[in-house]
C-alpha positions, 0 to 999 in steps of 0.5 A: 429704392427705386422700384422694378417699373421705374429701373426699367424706364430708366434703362431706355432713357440711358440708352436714349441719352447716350445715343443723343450725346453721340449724335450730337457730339459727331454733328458738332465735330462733323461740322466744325471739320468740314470735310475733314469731320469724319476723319476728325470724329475717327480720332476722337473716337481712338482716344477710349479705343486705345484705353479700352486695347491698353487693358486687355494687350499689354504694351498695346497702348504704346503700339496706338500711341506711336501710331497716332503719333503720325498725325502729330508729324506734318508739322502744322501751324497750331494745333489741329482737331485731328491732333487731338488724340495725340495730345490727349494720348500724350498727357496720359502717358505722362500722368502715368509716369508721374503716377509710376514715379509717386508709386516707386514702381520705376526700375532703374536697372541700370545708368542709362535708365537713371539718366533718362529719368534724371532728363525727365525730372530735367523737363519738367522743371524746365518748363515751370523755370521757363515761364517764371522767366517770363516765357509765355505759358503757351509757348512753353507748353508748345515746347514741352509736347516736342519731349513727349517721346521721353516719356516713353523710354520706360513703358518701352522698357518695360514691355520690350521683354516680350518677344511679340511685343518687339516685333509689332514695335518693330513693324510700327516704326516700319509704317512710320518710316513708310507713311513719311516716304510715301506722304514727302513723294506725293507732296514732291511729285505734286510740286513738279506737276505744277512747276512752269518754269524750269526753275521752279522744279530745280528748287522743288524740295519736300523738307519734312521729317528728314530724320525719319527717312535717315534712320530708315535708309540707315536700316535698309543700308545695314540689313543690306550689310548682315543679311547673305540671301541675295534676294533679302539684299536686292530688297533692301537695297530697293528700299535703300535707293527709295529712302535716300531718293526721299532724303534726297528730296527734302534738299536739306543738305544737313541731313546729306552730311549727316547720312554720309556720316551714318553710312561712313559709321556703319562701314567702319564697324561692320566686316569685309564680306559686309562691306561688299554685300552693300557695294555690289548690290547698290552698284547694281541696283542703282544703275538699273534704277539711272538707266530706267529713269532716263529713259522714260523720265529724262527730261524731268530728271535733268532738270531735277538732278541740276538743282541736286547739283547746284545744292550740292555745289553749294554745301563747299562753295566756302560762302555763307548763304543768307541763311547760314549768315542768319544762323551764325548770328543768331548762334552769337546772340543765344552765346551771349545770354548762356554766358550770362546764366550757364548753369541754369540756363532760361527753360523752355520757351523763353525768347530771344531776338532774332535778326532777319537778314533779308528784310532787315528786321528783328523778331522775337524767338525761342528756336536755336538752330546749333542743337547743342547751344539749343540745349544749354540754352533751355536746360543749363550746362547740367541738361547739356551734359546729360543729353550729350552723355545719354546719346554718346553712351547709346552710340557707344554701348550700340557698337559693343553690343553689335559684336557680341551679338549673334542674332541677325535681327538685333545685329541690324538694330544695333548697327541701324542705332550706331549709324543712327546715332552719329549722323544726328550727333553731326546734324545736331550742329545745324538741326536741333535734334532735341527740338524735333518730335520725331528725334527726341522719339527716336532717340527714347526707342533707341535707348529703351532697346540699349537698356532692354539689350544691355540687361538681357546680355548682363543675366545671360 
């Protein structure tokens, strides 16, 4: 037993330890991330923040992790020390549905929550299958952190219940969408600024979370369709004309397709009166935005809507660029090795080769750019199936759920999943959804709302 003088020494000494091991730990983080270490030392420190919210508000940890999620979305080579949290929060997340899984405590309600546990299981093999292929251990581990959002489906699930909860999620995602927008028109508008040549901002393009900014101007487009208060619509179609001029940026003609499809879904399930809300106020929104915009801004703007156009042009000219050529034999190749396995399929991160036709040579790869070969490719024709039913039956059950539903609020969710849903059923085929963070995130928050709503609208 130690005695009282003792326990009182010690009692400083703990104190002084722990203050050196901070001091310490921030003076090699600061160091190592340069002018960045504070920012870096700050997400470090979130880690125990979030664990410490996570036990006192339920779903907090959920609410924390998407929003670390937005230092995961730049897309930088390798890993970065300020993704550190977000890996970290991330293998928390799955040691937890591991240990609900081992525990039984996972409610199956209903088949769209026994197909996602069905995919997860589905991951998990996938990546021990990969590397007994021979894919590089690192690789597929590179690989499997694009699933992560998966693995939020039954927390989503679980918490969703709660009213406030469904609200700050709500919000969440709204900074998401806000943070991408905000983050692609800073890097867009630094990219004209420094253009010399007329050529240089013709071909300015900002391609970085496309996916974000079509479910965001796909919400604006749909509570534009449900709200009656004329001020709420000038709103939302303000934000309406910001995303699409955002979407419009990144250049990806994919994603233009892809919206088009999205807006074209929306108009299909939504009535009259909806359909003209939308018209009108767009018509006038955005002949005041054109008529501004040349005005102070005409000469840029000529230059800007010329490259638009000739991106446009492009998408019917009937030719194949050198990109899509590239695509089209590279969609050959990936063919040619399903057929020779297409049950199993190869798992996550095993290469393939790939021919550059510009400068003539091969290179080994694991990304398939035709998202659905991409997904029979590393998860088999069973993982196909599968993902191909989970997205459907979401598109699906969202329109049903859009017409029996009374709440304005949730009508909007539904027909922002509806739209959603369909244009990355269509940009699947040039933008492999299931190899994006952010769509197979979108796609879990999707499909735990369904479940949440579908279950609720079965006990009432």
């Amino acid at each position: 037993m130690l005695s009282n003088s003792t326990k009182s020494t010690l009692k400083p000494l703990e104190y002084a330890i722990l203050i050196s091991s901070l001091a310490f730990t921030s003076i090699a983080v600061i160091s190592i991330g340069g002018s960045l270490g504070p920012l870096f030392l700050l997400g470090f420190a979130a880690v125990p923040f979030i664990i410490f919210l996570s036990t006192r508000y339920n779903g907090a940890y959920i609410i924390l992790y998407l929003l670390i999620t937005i230092t995961f979305l730049d897309d930088d080579e390798g890993i970065q020390l300020i993704e550190m949290p977000f890996f970290l929060s991330s293998v928390l997340l799955c040691l937890y549905f591991g240990l609900q899984l081992i525990k039984g405590s996972l409610q199956l309600k209903n088949v769209l929550d026994k197909a996602y546990l069905l995919f997860i299981l589905l991951l998990g093999f996938s990546l021990v299958f990969g590397i007994m292929n021979g894919a590089n251990i690192y690789k597929s581990l590179g690989e499997f952190t694009l699933f992560f959002g998966w693995f939020l489906y039954f927390p989503l699930r679980k918490y969703l219940d709660n009213g406030k909860f469904r609200t700050i999620l709500f919000w969440t995602l709204g900074i998401i969408v806000a943070y991408v927008l905000i983050r692609n028109i800073l890097n867009y508008r630094a990219i004209l600024i420094q253009a010399v040549l007329p050529w240089q901002a013709e071909k300015a393009r900002v391609a970085a979370n496309e996916l974000i900014l079509l479910i965001g101007a796909v919400f604006s487009m749909s509570y534009a369709a449900i709200v009656t208060s004329r001020f709420k619509q000038i709103i939302s179609t303000l934000l309406f004309l910001a995303l699409v001029g955002g979407l419009v940026m990144t250049q990806s003609r994919g994603y233009w397709i892809a919206f088009a499809f999205s807006a074209l879904s929306i108009f299909v399930v939504i009535n009259k009166s909806g359909k003209l809300r939308i018209l009108y106020t767009f018509i006038f929104i955005s002949s005041v935005s054109l008529l501004f915009a040349s005005l102070f801004f005409s000469d840029l703007l000529d230059l800007v809507i010329t490259g638009i156009v000739n991106r446009f042009q492009s998408i019917g000219s009937g030719k194949l660029d050198i990109s899509l050529l590239e695509r089209v034999l590279e969609s050959q190749k990936v063919l040619q090795k399903i057929i020779l396995n297409p049950v199993m399929g190869y798992g996550l991160g095993v290469e393939f080769t790939k021919k550059i036709l510009f400068y003539d040579y091969f290179i080994p790869t694991s990304y398939v750019h035709l998202g659905y070969l991409a997904t029979w490719y590393k998860f088999g024709i069973f993982g196909l199936l599968l993902n191909l039913y989970i997205w459907i039956y979401t598109l699906i059950k969202s329109a049903q759920l859009y017409k029996i539903t009374k709440n304005p609020i949730y009508k909007t969710l539904l027909l922002t999943i509806v739209g959603s849903m369909a244009g990355i059923v269509l940009v699947n085929i040039t933008s492999p959804q299931i190899l994006t963070f952010e769509g197979n995130l979108f796609i879990a928050v999707f499909g735990a709302f369904i479940s949440y709503l579908y279950g609720a609208k079965s006990e009432s």
